[in-house]
DOVEXZA-712901 format. One record per residue (C-alpha): x, y, z. Coordinates in steps of 0.2 Angstrom, whole numbers, plus 5000, padded with zeros to 4 digits. Layout:
! DOVEXZA-712901
R    x    y    z
R    X    Y    Z
...
This chain:
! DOVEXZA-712901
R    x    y    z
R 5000 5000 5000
R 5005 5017 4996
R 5002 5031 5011
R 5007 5047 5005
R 5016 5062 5017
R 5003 5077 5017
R 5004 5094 5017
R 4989 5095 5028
R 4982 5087 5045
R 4965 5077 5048
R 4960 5087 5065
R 4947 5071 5069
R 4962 5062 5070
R 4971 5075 5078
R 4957 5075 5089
R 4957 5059 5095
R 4975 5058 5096
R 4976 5072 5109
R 4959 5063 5121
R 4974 5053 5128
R 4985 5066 5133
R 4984 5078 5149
R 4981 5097 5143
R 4999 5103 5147
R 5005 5088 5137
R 4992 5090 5124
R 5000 5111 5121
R 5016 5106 5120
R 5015 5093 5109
R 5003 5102 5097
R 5014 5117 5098
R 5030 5105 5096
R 5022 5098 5079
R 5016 5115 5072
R 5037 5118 5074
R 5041 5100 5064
R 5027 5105 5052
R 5033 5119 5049
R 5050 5112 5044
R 5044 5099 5036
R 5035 5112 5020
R 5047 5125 5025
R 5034 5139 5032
R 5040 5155 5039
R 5024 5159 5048
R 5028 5168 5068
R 5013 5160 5078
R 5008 5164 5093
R 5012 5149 5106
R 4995 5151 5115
R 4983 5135 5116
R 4969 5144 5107
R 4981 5152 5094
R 4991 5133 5089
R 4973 5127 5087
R 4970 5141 5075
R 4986 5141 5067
R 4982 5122 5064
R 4965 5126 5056
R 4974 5138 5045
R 4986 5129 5037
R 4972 5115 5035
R 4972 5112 5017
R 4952 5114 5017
R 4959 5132 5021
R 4971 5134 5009
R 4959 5126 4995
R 4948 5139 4998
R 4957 5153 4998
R 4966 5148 4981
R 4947 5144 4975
R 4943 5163 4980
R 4960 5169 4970
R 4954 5160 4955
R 4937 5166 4955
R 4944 5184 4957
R 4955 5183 4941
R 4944 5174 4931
R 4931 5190 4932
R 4942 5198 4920
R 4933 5186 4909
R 4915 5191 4911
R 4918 5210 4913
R 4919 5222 4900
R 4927 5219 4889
R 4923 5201 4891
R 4924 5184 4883
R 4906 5179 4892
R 4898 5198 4896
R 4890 5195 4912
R 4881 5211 4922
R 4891 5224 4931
R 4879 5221 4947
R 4886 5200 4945
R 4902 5202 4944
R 4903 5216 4956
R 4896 5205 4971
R 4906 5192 4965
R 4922 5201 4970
R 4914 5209 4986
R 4911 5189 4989
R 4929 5185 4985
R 4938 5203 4996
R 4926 5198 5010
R 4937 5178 5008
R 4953 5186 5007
R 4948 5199 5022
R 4942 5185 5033
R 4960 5174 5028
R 4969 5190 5033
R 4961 5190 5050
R 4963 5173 5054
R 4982 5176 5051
R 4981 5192 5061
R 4974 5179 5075
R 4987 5168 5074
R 5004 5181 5072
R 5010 5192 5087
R 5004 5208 5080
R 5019 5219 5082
R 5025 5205 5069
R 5007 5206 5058
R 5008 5226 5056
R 5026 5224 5051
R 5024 5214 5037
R 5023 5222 5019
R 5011 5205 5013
R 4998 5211 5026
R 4998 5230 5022
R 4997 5226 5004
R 4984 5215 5004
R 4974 5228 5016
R 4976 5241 5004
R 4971 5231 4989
R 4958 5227 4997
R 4952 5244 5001
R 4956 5251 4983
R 4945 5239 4973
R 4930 5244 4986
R 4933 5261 4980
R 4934 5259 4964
R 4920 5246 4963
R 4910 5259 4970
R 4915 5274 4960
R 4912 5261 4944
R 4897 5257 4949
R 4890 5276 4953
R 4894 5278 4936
R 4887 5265 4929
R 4871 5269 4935
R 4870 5285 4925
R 4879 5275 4909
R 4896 5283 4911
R 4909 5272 4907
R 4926 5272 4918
R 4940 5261 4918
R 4941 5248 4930
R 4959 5252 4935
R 4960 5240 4952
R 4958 5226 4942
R 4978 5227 4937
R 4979 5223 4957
R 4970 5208 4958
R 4986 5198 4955
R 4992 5205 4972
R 4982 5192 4980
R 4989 5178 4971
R 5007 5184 4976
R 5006 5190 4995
R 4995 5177 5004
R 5008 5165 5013
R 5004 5149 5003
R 5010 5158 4988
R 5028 5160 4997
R 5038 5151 4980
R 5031 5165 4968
R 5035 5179 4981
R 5052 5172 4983
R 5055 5173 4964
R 5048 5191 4966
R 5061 5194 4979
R 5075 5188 4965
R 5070 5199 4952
R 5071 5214 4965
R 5086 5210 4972
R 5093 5206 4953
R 5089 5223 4947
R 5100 5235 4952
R 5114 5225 4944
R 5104 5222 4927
R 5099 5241 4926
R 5118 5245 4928
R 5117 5236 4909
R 5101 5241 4904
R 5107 5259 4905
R 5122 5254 4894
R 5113 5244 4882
R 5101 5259 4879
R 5115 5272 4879
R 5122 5260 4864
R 5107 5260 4856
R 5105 5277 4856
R 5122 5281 4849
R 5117 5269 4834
R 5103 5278 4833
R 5111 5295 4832
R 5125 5286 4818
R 5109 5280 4808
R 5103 5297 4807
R 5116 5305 4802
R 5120 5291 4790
R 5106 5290 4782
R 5092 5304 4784
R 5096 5314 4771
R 5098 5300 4759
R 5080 5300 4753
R 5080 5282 4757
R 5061 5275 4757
R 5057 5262 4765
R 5044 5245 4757
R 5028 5255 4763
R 5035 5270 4754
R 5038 5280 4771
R 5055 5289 4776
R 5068 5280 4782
R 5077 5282 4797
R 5072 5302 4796
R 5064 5304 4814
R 5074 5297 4829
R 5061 5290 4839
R 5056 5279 4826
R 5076 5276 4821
R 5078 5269 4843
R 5061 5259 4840
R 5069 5249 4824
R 5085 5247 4829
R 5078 5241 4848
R 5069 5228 4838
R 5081 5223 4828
R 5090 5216 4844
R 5078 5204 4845
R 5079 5199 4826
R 5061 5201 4821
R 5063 5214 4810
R 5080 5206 4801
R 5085 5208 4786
R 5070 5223 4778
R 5076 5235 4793
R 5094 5234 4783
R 5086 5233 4765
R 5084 5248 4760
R 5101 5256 4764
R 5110 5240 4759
R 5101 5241 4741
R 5109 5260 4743
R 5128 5256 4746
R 5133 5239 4751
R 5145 5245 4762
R 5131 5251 4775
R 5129 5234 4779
R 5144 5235 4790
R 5134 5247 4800
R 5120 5234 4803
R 5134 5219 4806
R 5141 5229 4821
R 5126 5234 4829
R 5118 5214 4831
R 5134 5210 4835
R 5135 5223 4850
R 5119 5223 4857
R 5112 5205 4850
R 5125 5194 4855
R 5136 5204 4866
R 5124 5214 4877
R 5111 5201 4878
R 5125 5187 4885
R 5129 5200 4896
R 5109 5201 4902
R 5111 5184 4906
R 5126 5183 4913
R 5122 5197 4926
R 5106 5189 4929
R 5113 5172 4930
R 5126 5177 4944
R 5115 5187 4954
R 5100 5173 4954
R 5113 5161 4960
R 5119 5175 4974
R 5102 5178 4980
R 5095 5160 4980
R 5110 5154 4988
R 5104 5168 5004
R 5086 5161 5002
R 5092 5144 5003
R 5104 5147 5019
R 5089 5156 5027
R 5080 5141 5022
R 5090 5129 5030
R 5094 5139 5046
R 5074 5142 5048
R 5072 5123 5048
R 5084 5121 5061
R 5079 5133 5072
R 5061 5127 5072
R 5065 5107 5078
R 5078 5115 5091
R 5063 5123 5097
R 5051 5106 5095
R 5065 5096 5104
R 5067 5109 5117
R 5050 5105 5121
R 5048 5087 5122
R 5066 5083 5128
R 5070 5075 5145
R 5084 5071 5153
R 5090 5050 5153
R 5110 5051 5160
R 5118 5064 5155
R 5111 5068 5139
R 5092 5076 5133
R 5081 5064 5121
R 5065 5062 5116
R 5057 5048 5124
R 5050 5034 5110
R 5033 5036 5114
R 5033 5055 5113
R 5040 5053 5096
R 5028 5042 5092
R 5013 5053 5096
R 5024 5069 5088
R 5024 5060 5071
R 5004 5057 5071
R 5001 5072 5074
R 5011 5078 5060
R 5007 5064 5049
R 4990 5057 5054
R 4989 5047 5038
R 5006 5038 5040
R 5005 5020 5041
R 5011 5010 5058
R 5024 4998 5047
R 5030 5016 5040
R 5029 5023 5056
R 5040 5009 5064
R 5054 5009 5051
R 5056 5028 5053
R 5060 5024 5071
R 5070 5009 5069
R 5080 5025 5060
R 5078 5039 5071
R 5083 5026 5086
R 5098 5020 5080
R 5103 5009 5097
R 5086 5004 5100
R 5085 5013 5117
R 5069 5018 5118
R 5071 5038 5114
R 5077 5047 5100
R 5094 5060 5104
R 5094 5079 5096
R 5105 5073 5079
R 5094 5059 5074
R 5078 5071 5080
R 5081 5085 5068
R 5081 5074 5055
R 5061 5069 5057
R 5056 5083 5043
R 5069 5075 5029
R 5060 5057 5034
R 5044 5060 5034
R 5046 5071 5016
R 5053 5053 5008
R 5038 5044 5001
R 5040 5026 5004
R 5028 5012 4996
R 5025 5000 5007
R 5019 4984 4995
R 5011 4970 5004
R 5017 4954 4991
R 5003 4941 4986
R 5003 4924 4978
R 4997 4926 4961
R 4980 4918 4959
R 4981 4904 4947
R 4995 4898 4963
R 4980 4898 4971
R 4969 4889 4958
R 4979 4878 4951
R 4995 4876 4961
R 5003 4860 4952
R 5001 4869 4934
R 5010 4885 4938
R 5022 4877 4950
R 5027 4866 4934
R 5044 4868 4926
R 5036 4873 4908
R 5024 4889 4918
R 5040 4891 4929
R 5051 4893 4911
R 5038 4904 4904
R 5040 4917 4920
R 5059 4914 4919
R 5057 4920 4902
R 5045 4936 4902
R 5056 4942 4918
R 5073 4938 4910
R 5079 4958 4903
R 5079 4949 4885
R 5061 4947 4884
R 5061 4967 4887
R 5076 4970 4874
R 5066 4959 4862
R 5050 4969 4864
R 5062 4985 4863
R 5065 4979 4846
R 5048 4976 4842
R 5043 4993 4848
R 5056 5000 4837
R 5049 4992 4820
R 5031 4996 4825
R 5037 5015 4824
R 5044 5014 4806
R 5031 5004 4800
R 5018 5020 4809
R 5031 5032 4798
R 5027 5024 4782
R 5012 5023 4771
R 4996 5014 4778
R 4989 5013 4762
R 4999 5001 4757
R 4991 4983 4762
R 5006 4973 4771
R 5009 4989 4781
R 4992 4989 4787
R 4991 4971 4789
R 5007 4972 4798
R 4999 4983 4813
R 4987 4969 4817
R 5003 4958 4819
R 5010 4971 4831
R 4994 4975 4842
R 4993 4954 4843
R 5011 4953 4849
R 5007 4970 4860
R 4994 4958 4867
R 5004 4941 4870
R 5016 4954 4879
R 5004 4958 4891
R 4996 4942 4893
R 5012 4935 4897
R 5015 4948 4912
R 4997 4946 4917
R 5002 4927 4920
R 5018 4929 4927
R 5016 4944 4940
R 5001 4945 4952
R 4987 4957 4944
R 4985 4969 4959
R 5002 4971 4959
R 5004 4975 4941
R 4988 4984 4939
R 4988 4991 4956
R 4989 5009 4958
R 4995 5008 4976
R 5007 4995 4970
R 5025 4993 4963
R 5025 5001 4946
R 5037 5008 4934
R 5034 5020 4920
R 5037 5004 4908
R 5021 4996 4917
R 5011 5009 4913
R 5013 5010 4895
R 5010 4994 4891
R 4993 4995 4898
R 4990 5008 4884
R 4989 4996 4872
R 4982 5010 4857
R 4992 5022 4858
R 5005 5011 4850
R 5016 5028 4848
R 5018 5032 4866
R 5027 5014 4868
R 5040 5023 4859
R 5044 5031 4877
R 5049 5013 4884
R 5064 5017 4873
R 5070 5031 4885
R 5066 5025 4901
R 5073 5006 4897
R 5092 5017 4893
R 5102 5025 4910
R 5107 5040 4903
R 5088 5043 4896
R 5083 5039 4913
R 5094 5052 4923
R 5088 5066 4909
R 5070 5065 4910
R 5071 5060 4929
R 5081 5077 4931
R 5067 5086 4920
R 5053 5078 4930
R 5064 5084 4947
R 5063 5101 4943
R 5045 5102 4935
R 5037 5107 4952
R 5047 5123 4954
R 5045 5126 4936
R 5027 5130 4942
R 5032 5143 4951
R 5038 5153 4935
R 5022 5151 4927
R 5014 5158 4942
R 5026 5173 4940
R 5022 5173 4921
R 5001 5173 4925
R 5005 5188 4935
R 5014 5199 4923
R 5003 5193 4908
R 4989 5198 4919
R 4993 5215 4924
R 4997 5217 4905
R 4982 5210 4899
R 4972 5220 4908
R 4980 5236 4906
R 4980 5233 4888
R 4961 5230 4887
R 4960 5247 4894
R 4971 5257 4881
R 4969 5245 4865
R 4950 5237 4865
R 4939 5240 4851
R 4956 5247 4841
R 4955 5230 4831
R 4941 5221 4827
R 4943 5201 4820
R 4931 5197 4804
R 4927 5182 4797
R 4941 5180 4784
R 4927 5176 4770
R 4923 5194 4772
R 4930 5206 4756
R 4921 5223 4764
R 4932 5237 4767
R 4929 5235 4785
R 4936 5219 4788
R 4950 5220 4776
R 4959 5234 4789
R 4953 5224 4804
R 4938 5237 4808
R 4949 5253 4808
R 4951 5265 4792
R 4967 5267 4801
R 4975 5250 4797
R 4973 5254 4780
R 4988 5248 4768
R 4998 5243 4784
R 5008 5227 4786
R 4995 5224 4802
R 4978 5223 4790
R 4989 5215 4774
R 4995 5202 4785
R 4976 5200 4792
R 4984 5199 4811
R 4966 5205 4815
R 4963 5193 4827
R 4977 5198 4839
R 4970 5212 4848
R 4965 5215 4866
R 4946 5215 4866
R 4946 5200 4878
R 4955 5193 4890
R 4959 5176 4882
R 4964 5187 4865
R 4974 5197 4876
R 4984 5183 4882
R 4986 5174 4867
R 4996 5191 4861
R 5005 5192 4875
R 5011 5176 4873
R 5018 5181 4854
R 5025 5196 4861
R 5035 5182 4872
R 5039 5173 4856
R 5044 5189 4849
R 5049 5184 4829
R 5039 5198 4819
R 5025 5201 4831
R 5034 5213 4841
R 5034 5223 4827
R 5019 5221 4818
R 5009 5224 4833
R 5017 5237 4840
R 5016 5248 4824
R 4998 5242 4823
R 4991 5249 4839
R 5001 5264 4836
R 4992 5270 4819
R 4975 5265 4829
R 4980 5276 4846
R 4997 5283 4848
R 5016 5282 4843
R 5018 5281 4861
R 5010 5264 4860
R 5025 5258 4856
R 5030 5260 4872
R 5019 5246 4881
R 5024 5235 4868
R 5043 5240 4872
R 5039 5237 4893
R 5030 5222 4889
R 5047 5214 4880
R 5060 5222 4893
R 5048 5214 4906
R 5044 5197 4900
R 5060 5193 4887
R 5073 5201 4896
R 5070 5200 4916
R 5060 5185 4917
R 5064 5174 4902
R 5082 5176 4907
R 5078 5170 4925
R 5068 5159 4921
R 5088 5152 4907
R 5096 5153 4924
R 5084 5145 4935
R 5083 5131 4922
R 5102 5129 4920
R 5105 5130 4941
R 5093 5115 4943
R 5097 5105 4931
R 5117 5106 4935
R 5112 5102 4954
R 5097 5089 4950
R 5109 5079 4937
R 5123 5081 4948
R 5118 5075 4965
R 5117 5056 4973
R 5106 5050 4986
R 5105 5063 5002
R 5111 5056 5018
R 5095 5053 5024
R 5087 5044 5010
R 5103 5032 5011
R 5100 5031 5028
R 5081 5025 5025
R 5085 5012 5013
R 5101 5004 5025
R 5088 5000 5038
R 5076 4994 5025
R 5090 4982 5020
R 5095 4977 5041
R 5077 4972 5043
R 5076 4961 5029
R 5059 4969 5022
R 5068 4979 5008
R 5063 4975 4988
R 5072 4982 4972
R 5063 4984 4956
R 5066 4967 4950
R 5051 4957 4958
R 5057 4944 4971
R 5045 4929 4975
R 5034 4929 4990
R 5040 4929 5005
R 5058 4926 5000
R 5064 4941 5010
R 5053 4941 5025
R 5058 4923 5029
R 5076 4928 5030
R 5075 4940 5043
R 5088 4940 5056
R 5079 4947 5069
R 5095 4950 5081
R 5100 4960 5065
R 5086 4970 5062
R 5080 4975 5079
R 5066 4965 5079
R 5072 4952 5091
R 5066 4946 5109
R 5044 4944 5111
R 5041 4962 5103
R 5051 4958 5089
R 5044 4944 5085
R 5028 4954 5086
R 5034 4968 5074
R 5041 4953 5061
R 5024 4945 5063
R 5015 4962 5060
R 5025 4964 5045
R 5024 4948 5038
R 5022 4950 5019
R 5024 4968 5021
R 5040 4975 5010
R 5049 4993 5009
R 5056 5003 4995
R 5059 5024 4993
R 5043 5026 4982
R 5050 5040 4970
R 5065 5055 4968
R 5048 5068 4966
R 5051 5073 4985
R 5068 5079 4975
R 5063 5097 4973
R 5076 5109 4967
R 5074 5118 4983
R 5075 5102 4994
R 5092 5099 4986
R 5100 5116 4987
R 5094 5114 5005
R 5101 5098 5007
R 5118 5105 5001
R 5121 5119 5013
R 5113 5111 5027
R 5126 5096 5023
R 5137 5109 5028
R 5129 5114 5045
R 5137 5103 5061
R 5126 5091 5069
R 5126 5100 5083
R 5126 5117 5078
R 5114 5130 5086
R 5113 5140 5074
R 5114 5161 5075
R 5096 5167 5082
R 5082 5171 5074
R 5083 5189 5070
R 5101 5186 5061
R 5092 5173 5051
R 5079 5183 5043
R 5091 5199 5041
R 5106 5187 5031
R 5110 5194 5016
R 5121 5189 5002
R 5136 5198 5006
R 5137 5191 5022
R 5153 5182 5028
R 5148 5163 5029
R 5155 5147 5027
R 5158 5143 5009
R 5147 5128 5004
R 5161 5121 4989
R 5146 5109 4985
R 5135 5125 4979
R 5148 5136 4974
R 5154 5122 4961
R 5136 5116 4956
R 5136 5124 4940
């Protein structure tokens, strides 16, 4: 059986946990596991260490809390859907009570926390302020909106730009606002380069005029070229990203061939050299500041089990521990769903000798454990053993499994899948092609059939049992294509790549909560200044009107030839599809851009221009060296001391299984039980309750960038270090003096 670690705690279960316990017990326990929960998902909430408020806090980090709340965030930015202009219109008084509904959620959230924090602390953070005064901006403009809607006036709905404030400063949303906190701290350094990068392009720009104003160039259009230097900075700050390559250069170089010198230098300055450095700067200062949030990290984590051992220690000779039965509770209340064979193994770990209390050392180590999914699989007989024993206990059924669990049989069928794919790549029309698919389904078949006979059904079909990506795709038997995919995972070095890409998808997340954001707060801006500017026709239409995309402005423009009609801002789903070509940038950057500036203003250019500094240069170059810090540390790194340390004592008591399936009851019966701790009458007890019952680390998924970078500094962090204080902990900063982790530094 499978029993996940969760983010979250049952409180009937936490309930009946704490009927046993006297109410002094019953505090510091609860208040013990708010500290080892806290570790264990890294929150850096202050709570108050009253009865009441650990109750509360409890209840707010309940994930029937935090559901709601994210519910609440969703409904709020999806309203930009059904407001003007909207993709699905709804009435101004309907989506109005909708968000009052939804402020009135994130108010209530936001004096829960106040209940819970000390409220010096509460007043002091920026998160709560923020929120407050979000809060009380959209009811003021909500209410001026909707004064003026009554008499039809229409105004802009300018709070809605603010509604991602939510999304990024309630504390569940801490990854996104840590990635925030990158790109502020990384800006200084960038606009150092930014400045440069402009002052080049402006001195290219100044050249080109001179160069080529009174040339009486035209360009295709028939308009001036490079006779107005606003227009001059604008092409030549698009031609850095290439969208406008080679017809920016064509019609000086059709001039004088030697003007393409010009042009040559200029990509080569502030293309490739400028924009390397972007990513350089960024790339060194990401890794500066994450290394600080990562230190933080692993010092907060520490601090919070010295405090949870500090309450539940006593005193046994000359050294504190935490008695076994206190552990026991401790790791219920934390993880209420954790199964009692789990539960044992993690303290046959923690207590090393088998003393009956778990020391500090092995204590501070209960938030890596319980964050290591382990699978326990309870092995059964395979039914037709059951059935009919002598048949499949005979030495032709006993050749057969040999066979399909031999790695030939997997190598043969690796072939097979191999053919299948260039027999799909050739024509089916042809008759022994067709006919030859049947052939392959048949053998895709005898293939399962064959594993079906062999391994024990639940086991194979199981979802709570031992499986393998290989598994799984053979039970898609149609999508003959996807079997392709067995290749990979069946070769080592496939395996480690896609592993490493699958380790690092979680905190890629996180980007694409920062990319919502900032589409957002485009999106809704440009809906303000751009909607109704451009107006999509069915491309059957031949009236004047649809041919310049609803706007005699448009006319003979490369925006209407093109028919890029449908790019406008005049919902919110158009709007992001936009954005998203903006991010792509090839010509749309400028096509757009001079499009919504022959239906408003040349100065339109300038969202357009925000937009890709924004998106393209900050974030997109963030998001290069977020990419190339995790993959570098997630490729690089072994097993963490604690995961060895879980699979060693799966090994000492004999209940341990690797992936090649082992025969019932083969490891079980070769327990030593003086070896693994499960000796004398209990032992026999715990080997009894066992029985059948095996043990492996279930996946690497718990392998988080974070967790690793953690793992690598606190690796560097003695046993028994204290650890400075609190207050140094939350004021480090990069350029402080600390001990150089070689592991990090050299990660890259």
């Amino acid at each position: 059986m499978f029993f996940p670690l969760r983010a979250r705690t049952s409180l009937p279960i936490l309930i009946v946990i704490l009927s046993f316990l006297s109410p002094k017990e019953d505090q510091n326990l609860l208040l013990a596991a708010a500290y080892v929960s806290d570790a264990q998902y890294n929150r850096n909430i202050p709570f108050e260490t009253s009865p009441q408020a650990i109750r509360l806090y409890y209840f707010y980090n309940h994930w029937t809390m935090q559901v709601a709340i994210y519910f609440f965030i969703c409904v709020d930015l999806s309203l930009a859907l059904f407001e003007e202009p909207a993709l699905f219109p709804l009435p101004f008084l309907a989506t109005s009570l909708a968000e009052v509904l939804c402020l009135m959620a994130f108010f209530g959230r936001l004096v829960h926390f106040a209940k819970v924090t000390p409220q010096m602390v509460f007043w002091k953070d920026t998160k709560n302020i923020c929120i407050m005064v979000t809060i009380v901006l959209t009811l003021i403009d909500l209410i001026i909106c909707g004064s003026l809607e009554a008499v039809n006036i229409h105004s802009v709905r300018w709070s809605r730009a603010l509604r991602p404030v939510f999304l990024i400063n309630f504390p569940e949303s801490r990854q996104i606002r840590r990635t925030f906190r990158s790109i502020r701290n990384t800006l200084p350094d960038i606009l150092y380069v930014f400045l440069l990068f402009m002052f080049s392009v402006l001195i290219f720009s100044l050249m080109a005029l001179k160069l080529f104003g009174d040339r009486g160039l035209k360009t295709v259009e028939g308009l001036p070229y490079f006779t107005n230097i606003l227009d001059i900075v604008f092409e030549l700050y698009v031609l850095v990203t290439t969208a406008n390559s080679p017809d920016v250069m064509m019609p000086a170089y059709n001039f004088n061939w030697w003007y393409s010198l010009y042009f040559i230098t200029y990509i080569i300055i502030n293309t490739y050299i400028f924009m390397s450095v972007f990513l350089a700067v960024v790339y060194n200062n990401y890794r500066k500041h994450l290394k600080n949030e990562i230190r933080k990290l692993a010092y907060l984590k520490r601090h919070k089990m010295i405090e949870a051992f500090n309450i539940l220690k006593v005193q046994v000779g000359t050294e504190f521990v935490v008695m076994e039965a206190q552990w026991r509770r401790l790791a219920k209340v934390v993880a209420p769903h954790i199964s009692s064979p789990h539960l044992e193994l993690l303290l046959r770990i923690s207590d090393e000798g088998q003393k009956g209390h778990v020391d500090k050392v092995n204590f501070l180590r209960l938030p890596d454990l319980l964050n290591i999914q382990v699978v326990t699989i309870n092995v059964k007989r395979h039914p037709l053993e059951d059935w009919m024993p002598r048949v499949y206990q005979s030495s032709a059924s006993l050749l057969v499994q040999r066979i399909v669990r031999h790695r030939i049989f997997v190598w043969v069928y690796d072939v097979i899948i191999l053919i299948n794919a260039i027999f799909i790549a050739l024509d089916e029309k042809n008759p022994f092609i067709s006919h030859a698919e049947w052939l392959f389904l048949s053998l895709y078949i005898i293939e399962i059939l064959l594993k079906l006979y062999t391994y024990e059904p639940r086991a194979y079909f199981g979802r709570k049992q031992k499986y393998n990506s290989q598994q799984i795709l053979d039970i898609v038997l149609i999508l003959r294509i996807l079997r392709l995919l067995r290749i990979i995972v069946s070769i080592q070095r496939f395996r480690v790549i896609v592993t490493t890409l699958i380790n690092i998808g979680p905190t890629i997340l996180t980007f694409g909560g920062l990319v919502l954001v900032v589409y957002y707060v485009f999106a809704i801006i440009g809906m303000e200044a751009f909607r109704g500017k451009v107006r999509f026709s069915d491309p059957n239409f031949t009236s004047p009107d649809a041919l310049v995309c609803g706007n005699p402005a448009l006319k003979d423009s490369a925006f209407a030839r093109d028919r890029y009609c449908k790019n406008n801002f005049n919902d919110l789903a158009s709007s992001f599809i936009v954005l998203m070509e903006l991010t792509v940038v090839n010509q749309c950057l400028l096509l757009l851009a001079g499009g919504f500036a022959l239906v408003t203003h040349q100065a339109a250019k300038l969202y357009f221009i925000g937009f890709h500094i924004v998106v393209v240069i900050l974030i997109v170059n963030i998001f290069i060296a977020f990419i190339l810090e995790a993959f570098f540390v997630a490729y690089s790194l072994e097993k963490s001391e604690v995961e060895t340390a879980i699979e060693k004592k799966i090994q000492e008591l004999g209940v341990g299984i690797q992936e090649e399936e082992m025969q019932d009851g083969k490891l079980i019966d070769n327990v030593d039980a003086k070896d693994s701790g499960f000796s004398g009458d209990d032992g026999d007890n715990k080997r009894k309750d066992l029985k059948g019952l095996y043990f492996r680390i279930a996946s690497k998924k718990y392998r988080t960038v974070d967790a690793l970078l953690q793992q690598m500094f606190e690796s560097e962090i003695a046993p028994e270090e204290e650890g400075p204080s609190l207050d140094e902990i939350l004021n480090f900063s990069p350029g402080d003096m600390y001990p150089k982790n070689p592991n990090f530094e050299n990660s890259a």
